[in-house]
C-alpha positions, 0 to 999 in steps of 0.5 A: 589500371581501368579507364575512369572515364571522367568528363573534363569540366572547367572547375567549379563549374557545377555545385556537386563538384564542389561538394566532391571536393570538399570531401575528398579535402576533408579526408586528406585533411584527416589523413595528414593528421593521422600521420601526424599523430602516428608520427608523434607517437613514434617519438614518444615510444623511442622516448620510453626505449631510452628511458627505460634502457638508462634506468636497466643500465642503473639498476645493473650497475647498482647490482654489479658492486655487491662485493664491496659491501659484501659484508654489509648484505645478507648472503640469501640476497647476493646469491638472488643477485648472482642467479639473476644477473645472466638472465637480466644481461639476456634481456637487456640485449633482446630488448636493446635490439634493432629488430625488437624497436623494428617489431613494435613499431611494426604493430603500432603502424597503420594498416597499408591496405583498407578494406571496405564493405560496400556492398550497400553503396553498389546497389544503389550507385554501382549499377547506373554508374556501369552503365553510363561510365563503363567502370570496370574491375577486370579480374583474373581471365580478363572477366568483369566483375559488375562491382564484385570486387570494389577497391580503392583506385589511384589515378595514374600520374598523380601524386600520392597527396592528390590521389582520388578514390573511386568511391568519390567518383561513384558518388558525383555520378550518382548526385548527378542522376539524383539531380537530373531526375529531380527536375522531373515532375513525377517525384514531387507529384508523388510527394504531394500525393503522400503529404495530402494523404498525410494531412487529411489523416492528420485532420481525421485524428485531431477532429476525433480527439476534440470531438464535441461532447454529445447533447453538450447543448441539451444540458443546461448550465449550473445555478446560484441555487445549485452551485451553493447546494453543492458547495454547502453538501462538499464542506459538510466534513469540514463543517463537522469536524469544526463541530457542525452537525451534518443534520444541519449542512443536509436540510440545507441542501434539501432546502435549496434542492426540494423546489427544483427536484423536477428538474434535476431528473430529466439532465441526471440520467435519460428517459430510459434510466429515470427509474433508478433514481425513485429510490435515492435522496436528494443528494444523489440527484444533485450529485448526478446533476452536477456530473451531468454538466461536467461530463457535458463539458467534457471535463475529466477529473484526474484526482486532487493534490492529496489523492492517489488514484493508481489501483494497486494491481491484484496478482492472484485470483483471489482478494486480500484481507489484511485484519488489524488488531490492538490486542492478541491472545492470550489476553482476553480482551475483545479485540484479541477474541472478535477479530481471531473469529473474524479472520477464521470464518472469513477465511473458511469460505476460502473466496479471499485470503486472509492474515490477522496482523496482531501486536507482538509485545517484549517479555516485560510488557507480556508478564504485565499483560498476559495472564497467569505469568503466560509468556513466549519467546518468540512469535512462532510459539504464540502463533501456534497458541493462538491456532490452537485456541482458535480452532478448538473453538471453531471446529475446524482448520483456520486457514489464515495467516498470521504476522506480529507488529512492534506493540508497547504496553501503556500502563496508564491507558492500559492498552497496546499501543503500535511502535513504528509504522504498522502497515509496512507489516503487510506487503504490497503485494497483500495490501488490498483490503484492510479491516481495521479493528479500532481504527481510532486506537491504531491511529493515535501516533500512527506516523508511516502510510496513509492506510487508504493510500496503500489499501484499495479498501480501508474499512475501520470497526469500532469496538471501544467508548472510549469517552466514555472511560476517559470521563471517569478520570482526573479532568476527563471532560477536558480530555474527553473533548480533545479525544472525541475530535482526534477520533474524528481526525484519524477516522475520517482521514484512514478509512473509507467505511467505519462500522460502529457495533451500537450507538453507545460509541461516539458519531464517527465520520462515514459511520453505520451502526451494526453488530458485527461480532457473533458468539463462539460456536462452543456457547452455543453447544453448551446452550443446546446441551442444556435445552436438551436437559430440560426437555429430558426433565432434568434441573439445567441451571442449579445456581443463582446469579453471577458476574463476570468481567474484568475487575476494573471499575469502568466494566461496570462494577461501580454501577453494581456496587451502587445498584447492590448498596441501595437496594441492600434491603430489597434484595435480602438473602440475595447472592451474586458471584463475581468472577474477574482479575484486574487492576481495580480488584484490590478496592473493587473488593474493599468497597464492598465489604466496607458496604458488608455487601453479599458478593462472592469475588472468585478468580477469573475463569474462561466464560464456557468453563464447566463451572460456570454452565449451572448459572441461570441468571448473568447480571450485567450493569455497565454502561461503558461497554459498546457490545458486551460479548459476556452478555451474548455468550450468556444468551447463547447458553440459555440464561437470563441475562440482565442489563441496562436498558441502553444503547449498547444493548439494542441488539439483545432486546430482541431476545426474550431472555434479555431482561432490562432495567431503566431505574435502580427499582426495575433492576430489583424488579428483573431480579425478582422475576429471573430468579423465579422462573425459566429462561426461554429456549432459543429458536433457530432463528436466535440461534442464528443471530448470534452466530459468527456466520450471521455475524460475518454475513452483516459485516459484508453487507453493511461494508460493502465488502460483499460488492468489493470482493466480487471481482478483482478490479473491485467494480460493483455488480449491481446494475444500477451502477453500470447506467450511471455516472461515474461521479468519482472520476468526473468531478473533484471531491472536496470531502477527499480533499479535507481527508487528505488534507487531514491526513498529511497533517497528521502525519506532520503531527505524529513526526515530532517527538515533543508533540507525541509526549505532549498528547500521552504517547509512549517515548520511543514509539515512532518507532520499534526499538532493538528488542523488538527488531531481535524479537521479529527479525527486523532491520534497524529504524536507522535503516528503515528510516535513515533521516531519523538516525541523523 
């Protein structure tokens, strides 16, 4: 045994001994209770033997008898029984055993020996403790093993109960060093030394943290004047949507502004920077006012209750444009013809990705819908139609992506309406910028995602006067006043920006007019073909005039009838051919032979169909369109065209060959005049104007898209908008409030099946229904949305 080398001292004498001692207690205290339970166990497996070994003894002696019921059990079973028995009387006395207790037992006792790795607590005590007590290990040669081979000691002379281990005698000797050196000064000084270089760094960062705004004193604080200009400028959207026009809210900030515009100046922006505002109205001056003070203040605007802030992160290089439609090919409407271009020539610059989300509709709705009994079984075979009539059109290959979303057919509205929730059709990562093609339309019943919340840009464009169609039913000023606010709701509340193709549309909310729609590339050869037959000599146009569209009455064939019937005498000898299939062509076809009008009603036929090329005047009197495409279309190929002198025909009156007419005389007076001359030939320049490039150009310019797609993140590369405040982030807006606020309201609104069938929806359009889920691969709404299937 080694010399342990302890000082004898009189109990509790000293702190660190009491410590020592309770921990040595502690640990026996712990090891008798281990006994304890090895102990317990013991009794419980020798409790396990015995029952086991009684219920073997039963079930050999119930196996034992077999020959007194012999006759009563299947041989198959006494002979089992027979070749077991030996091997069971085997084992009975294996495991009845002596030595098989004595083994087990063996296995669940505790190891006698403990091993220990204290190579951590040698570092740091074993060295001082040498040196002061001389605790030695003596080895094999009688070596020292400086701490190499710790183990656990006992004490000579003492009792197994009282044995004391060496680690504990390491560690008393190590807490008194550790309290000798403690009551030096050299410790506590350097700990002071790091707490004041810890508080000073501690200061240093709090003082940069609360730092005072820079020029906070130099910016002058908000007046009565100012505060109500702005209050007044923020409740404009919702004194609009209670039927305020903005005119109004404007003068008056204007008003409460004009006399203090020298003074917004010199706070808005710096001395350096005072030049870009030469340009901006009032407003923005009170704008970069108001943010002048706030950012003063140090004030950061984190966004509102109904906003969401968090930018969608873009994975690839490129941008994504999502288009959204009402209408699909084959049925050629507008909106299934104006947004297939836009999607093929936005695409062809290759500088964003582009998919066209159209409605998939059932077979029953398609043979309602489609022409000529033209219908598909899946969504595949349509896509490829749809490819195939798109780039014969254009000239090359569209590479874009198309998807479907659930549609129904309402035969009362005649028009598509979505099933379900439409912008869970693009995926996450795709939803960057969206181009809804009548916002309005899609948004009716629209009861799933707010399109601005998941979208980084939501652009709305408007191709429909719906007003203007809903008067001309049972109580249509009545409806036509409710929709007229409901278009109000939705647009403000889904889209950042609404394009609206002339001023025959209603006002919208965040709205700009411009024609953004061009004409097919085919028009425009059929037009150059026909300016080179001229200049060769030859007859171009060998017919008279004609009309076409769809035969229903809203497409203006009750203003030709009335226009025809009142000038009956006027226009005598005059013919016109009408080409159109609709719902309406039964007593469109009635009225006028009833009137004995001179109209010839032939089958609908594609516009650029041969048949139609020697036409030289097309005669186009509705007043319900927002931007005829026919009417482009006849321009692009030569004609004279001759229509109402209107706001959906603003942007055609710069061509020489559109002829208007504001009176029922003038119309006879443009019929005379066209029928007897020639149409003019188009110059570049026209032809440009009707192109899809330069429609295309006007819809990223007036949507601000041409700055949004510049980079990934979205940031302007104007540089204007660099040096100045960002308003968006320094103060809250209460126009993005009421739009969320209307939002979350239609959304509350559209939930509630009663309230849907109450305003016109088709039943079971919250959501697809099975045939749809078959059709396009989809998991059931009950899956989709699990509350819905309660």
């Amino acid at each position: 045994m080694i010399n342990l080398g302890m000082e004898q001292r009189p109990p509790n004498s000293d702190p660190t001994e009491k410590a020592i001692s309770f921990i040595s207690r502690g640990w026996r205290e712990v090891r008798d209770s281990a006994g304890a339970d090895l102990q317990l166990m013991r009794a419980r497996a020798r409790s396990f033997k015995n029952l086991a070994d009684r219920e073997f003894e039963n079930f050999l002696n119930s196996a034992s008898p077999f020959s007194a019921s012999a006759a009563e059990v299947p041989l198959a079973e006494l002979d089992f029984v027979k070749r077991i028995q030996p091997k069971l009387s085997e084992i009975r006395r294996a495991y009845s055993s002596p030595d098989f207790s004595r083994k087990v037992l063996e296995k669940w006792s505790p190891r006698t020996r403990i091993h220990l790795d204290l190579s951590g607590i040698r570092k740091a005590i074993v060295s001082e403790v040498d040196e002061n007590r001389g605790i030695w290990d003596l080895g094999e040669g009688g070596r020292k093993s400086n701490g190499r081979s710790l183990r656990w000691k006992e004490r000579e002379g003492k009792k197994e109960g009282d044995t004391e281990w060496e680690l504990i005698r390491i560690l008393k000797t190590g807490l008194k060093e550790f309290e000798r050196k403690s009551h030096s000064n050299d410790i506590f000084w350097e700990i002071e030394r790091k707490s004041s270089e810890f508080v000073e760094k501690v200061k240093l960062s709090l003082k940069s943290i609360c730092k005072e705004p820079q020029e906070s004193k130099d910016v002058p604080p908000l007046d009565a004047p100012e505060l109500l200009a702005y209050l007044v400028k923020q409740s404009a959207p919702l004194l609009d949507q209670l039927g305020v026009k903005r005119d109004i809210c404007d003068k008056i900030v204007e008003a409460l502004c004009s006399g203090r515009k020298d003074q917004l100046l010199p706070y808005s922006l710096s001395a350096n920077n005072t030049s870009l505002l030469q340009d901006e109205n009032i407003h923005n001056e009170l704008d970069l006012r108001i943010a002048s003070v706030l950012q003063s203040t140090g004030h950061h605007y984190e966004g509102g209750f109904w906003t969401d802030l968090t930018k969608h992160e873009i994975d690839d290089e490129k941008r994504h444009v999502a288009i959204v439609t009402t209408a699909s090919l084959p049925w050629m409407t507008g909106t299934a013809v104006n947004p297939l271009f836009r999607a093929a020539y936005l695409a062809q610059s290759a500088k964003q990705k582009v998919t066209l989300l159209v409605p998939w509709l059932c077979k029953p709705d398609q043979e309602l819908v489609y022409p000529n009994s033209l219908t598909f079984r899946s969504p595949d075979e349509q896509e490829a139609y749809i490819r195939n009539w798109v780039e014969e059109r254009v000239g090359f290959k569209a590479d874009f992506k198309i998807s479907f979303y659930p549609g129904k057919f309402s035969k009362e509205r005649r028009s598509i309406i979505p099933a379900g929730d439409t912008s869970q059709f693009i995926s996450p990562k795709e939803a960057d910028i969206a181009i809804l093609e009548e916002p309005e339309h899609l948004n009716w019943y629209h009861h799933g995602t707010r399109w601005t919340d998941k979208f980084n840009h939501v652009v709305g464009v408007v191709h429909t006067n719906y007003l203007e169609y809903i008067k001309r039913e049972k109580y249509g000023a009545f409806q036509a006043f409710l929709v007229k606010h409901i278009n109000n709701w939705v647009t403000r509340a889904y889209c950042q920006k609404v394009l609206r193709l002339s001023a025959a549309t209603q006002d919208l909310p965040k709205s700009v007019i411009c024609n953004v729609h061009g004409v097919n590339p085919k028009f425009l050869k059929i037009g150059d073909k026909m300016t080179a037959e001229r200049e060769r000599g030859e007859q171009s146009f060998s017919k008279g005039a004609y009309f076409l569209g769809k035969m229903v009455w809203a497409k203006g064939y009750r203003e030709l009838i009335d226009l025809l019937s009142k000038h009956k005498q006027d226009l005598e000898g005059f013919n016109l051919d009408v080409y159109g299939n609709g719902e309406d062509s039964l007593e469109v076809q009635s009225a006028a032979k009833k009137l004995e009008l001179n109209l010839n009603f032939l089958k609908g036929r594609d516009h650029a169909d041969d048949s139609l090329h020697g036409y030289k005047v097309f005669i186009n009197p509705s007043i319900s369109d927002v931007l005829c495409t026919a009417t482009a279309e006849a321009l692009a190929m030569g004609k004279f065209v001759i229509c109402a002198d209107h706001p959906s025909n603003e942007f055609f009156r710069a061509f020489p060959n559109c002829l208007t007419y504001k009176t029922s005389q003038d119309f006879v007076a443009r019929v005379r005049e066209a029928l007897e001359s020639e149409p003019h030939p188009l110059t570049p320049e026209q032809r440009y104007d009707l192109s899809w490039e330069a429609a295309t150009q006007r819809f990223l310019q007036t949507s601000e898209l041409d700055k949004v797609l510049v980079s990934n993140n979205g940031e302007s590369t104007n540089p204007i908008n660099t040096t100045r405040i960002k308003k968006s982030i320094s103060m809250p807006s209460l126009s993005e409030a009421v739009d969320g606020g209307l939002a979350f309201a239609h959304y509350c609104f559209t939930g509630s099946e009663i309230l849907r069938l109450a305003t016109g929806a088709i039943p079971g359009t919250r959501d697809y229904n099975k045939q749809h889920c078959v059709d396009l691969h989809l998991l059931p709404p009950q899956v989709q949305n699990p509350i819905y299937g309660w």
